[in-house]
C-alpha positions as CSV (number, residue, x, y, z in Angstrom):
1,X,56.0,95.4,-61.1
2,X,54.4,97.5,-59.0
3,X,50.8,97.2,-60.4
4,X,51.2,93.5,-60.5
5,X,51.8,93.5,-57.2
6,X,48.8,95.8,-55.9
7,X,47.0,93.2,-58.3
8,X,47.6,90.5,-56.6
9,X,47.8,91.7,-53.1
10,X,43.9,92.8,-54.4
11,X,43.4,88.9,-55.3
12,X,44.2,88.0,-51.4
13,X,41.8,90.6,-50.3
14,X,39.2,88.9,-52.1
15,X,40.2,85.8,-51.2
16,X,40.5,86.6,-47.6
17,X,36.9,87.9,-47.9
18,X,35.5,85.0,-49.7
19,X,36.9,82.7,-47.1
20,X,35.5,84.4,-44.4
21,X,31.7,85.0,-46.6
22,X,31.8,80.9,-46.7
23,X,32.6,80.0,-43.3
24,X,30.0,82.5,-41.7
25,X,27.8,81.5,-44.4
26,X,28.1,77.6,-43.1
27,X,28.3,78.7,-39.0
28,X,24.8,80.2,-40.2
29,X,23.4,77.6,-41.6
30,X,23.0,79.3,-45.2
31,X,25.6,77.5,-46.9
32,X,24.5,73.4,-47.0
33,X,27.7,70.0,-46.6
34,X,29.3,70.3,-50.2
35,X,31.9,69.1,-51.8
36,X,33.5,72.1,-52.6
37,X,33.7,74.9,-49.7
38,X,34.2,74.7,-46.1
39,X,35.8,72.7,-43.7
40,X,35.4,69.3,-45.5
41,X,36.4,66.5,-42.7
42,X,34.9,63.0,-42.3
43,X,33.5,64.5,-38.4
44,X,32.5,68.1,-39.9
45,X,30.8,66.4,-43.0
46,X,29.3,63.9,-40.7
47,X,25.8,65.7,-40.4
48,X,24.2,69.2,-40.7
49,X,24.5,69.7,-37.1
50,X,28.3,69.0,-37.3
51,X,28.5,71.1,-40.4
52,X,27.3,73.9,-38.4
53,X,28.9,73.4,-35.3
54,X,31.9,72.7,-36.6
55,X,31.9,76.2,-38.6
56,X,30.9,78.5,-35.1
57,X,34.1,77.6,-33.8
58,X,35.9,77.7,-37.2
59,X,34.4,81.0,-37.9
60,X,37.1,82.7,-34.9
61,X,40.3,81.7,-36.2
62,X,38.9,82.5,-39.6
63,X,38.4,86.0,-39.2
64,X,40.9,86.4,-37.5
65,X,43.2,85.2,-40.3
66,X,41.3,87.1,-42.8
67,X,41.3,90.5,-41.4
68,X,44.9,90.4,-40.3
69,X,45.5,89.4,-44.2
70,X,43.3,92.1,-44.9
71,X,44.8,94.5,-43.4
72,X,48.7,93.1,-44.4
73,X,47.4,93.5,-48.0
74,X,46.1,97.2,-47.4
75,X,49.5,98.1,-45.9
76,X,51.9,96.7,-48.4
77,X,49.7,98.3,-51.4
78,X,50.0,101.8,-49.0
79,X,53.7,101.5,-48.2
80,X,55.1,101.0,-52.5
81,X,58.4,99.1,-50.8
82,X,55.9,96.4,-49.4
83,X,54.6,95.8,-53.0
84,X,56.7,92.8,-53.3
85,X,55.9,89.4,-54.1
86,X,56.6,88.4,-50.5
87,X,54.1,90.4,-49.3
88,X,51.7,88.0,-51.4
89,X,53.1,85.0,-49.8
90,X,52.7,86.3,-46.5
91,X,48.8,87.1,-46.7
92,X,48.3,83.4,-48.1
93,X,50.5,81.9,-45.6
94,X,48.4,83.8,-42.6
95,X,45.0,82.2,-44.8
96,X,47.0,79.3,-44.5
97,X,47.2,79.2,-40.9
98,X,43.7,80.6,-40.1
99,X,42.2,77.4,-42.4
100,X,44.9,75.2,-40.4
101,X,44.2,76.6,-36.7
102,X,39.7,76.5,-37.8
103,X,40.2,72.4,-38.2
104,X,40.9,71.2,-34.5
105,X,38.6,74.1,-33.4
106,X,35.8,72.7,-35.7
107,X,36.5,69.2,-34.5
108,X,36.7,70.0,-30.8
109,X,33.2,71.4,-30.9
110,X,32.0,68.8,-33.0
111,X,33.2,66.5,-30.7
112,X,31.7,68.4,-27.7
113,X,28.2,68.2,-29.3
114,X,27.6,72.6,-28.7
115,X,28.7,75.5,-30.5
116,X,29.0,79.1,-28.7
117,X,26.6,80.4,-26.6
118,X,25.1,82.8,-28.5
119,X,23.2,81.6,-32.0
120,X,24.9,83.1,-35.0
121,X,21.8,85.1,-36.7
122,X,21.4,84.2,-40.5
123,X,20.9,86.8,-43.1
């Protein structure tokens, strides 16, 4: 069991990554509105300015979530008695959260027409 579980704690580490790759990617203006990746709401969807807006503020709270996942997921694969399969529900759960906690964020910027202070640099 012990494989499976470094397996899957893997999985969340490249989930954790992927989320965090998308919403910089959108904050940056290098990933477009779609249908399938982001933070798809009627007032972040709304226009490209929103889109981008909307994913500055997101962008905290998601990296946040994902390195402290991240970093759960490296110590449970370390420590062999976290290699359990609630170790994998924990890492989603703390996704979970970040995705949750990046929605009012998104909106309340959206809402307030700016984004940080300093422009986000694209690749």
């Amino acid at each position: 069991m012990g494989g499976a579980m470094v397996f899957a704690l893997s999985l969340e580490i490249g989930a954790a990554a992927l989320v965090t790759w998308l919403t910089w990617r959108a904050a940056t203006g290098t990933l477009a509105r779609n249908d399938l990746a982001g933070v798809r709401t009627r007032l972040t969807m709304s226009s490209d300015a929103a889109w981008r807006i909307g994913h500055r503020a997101a962008l905290r709270p998601t990296v946040i979530a994902g390195a402290t996942s991240v970093l759960w997921c490296l110590v449970s694969i370390a420590i062999p008695v976290l290699r359990h399969p609630i170790s994998v529900l924990v890492a989603a759960m703390v996704l979970l959260v970040g995705a949750l906690l990046s929605i009012p964020a998104a909106h309340r910027a959206v809402r307030r027409g700016s984004s940080c202070d300093e422009p986000l640099s694209s690749p």
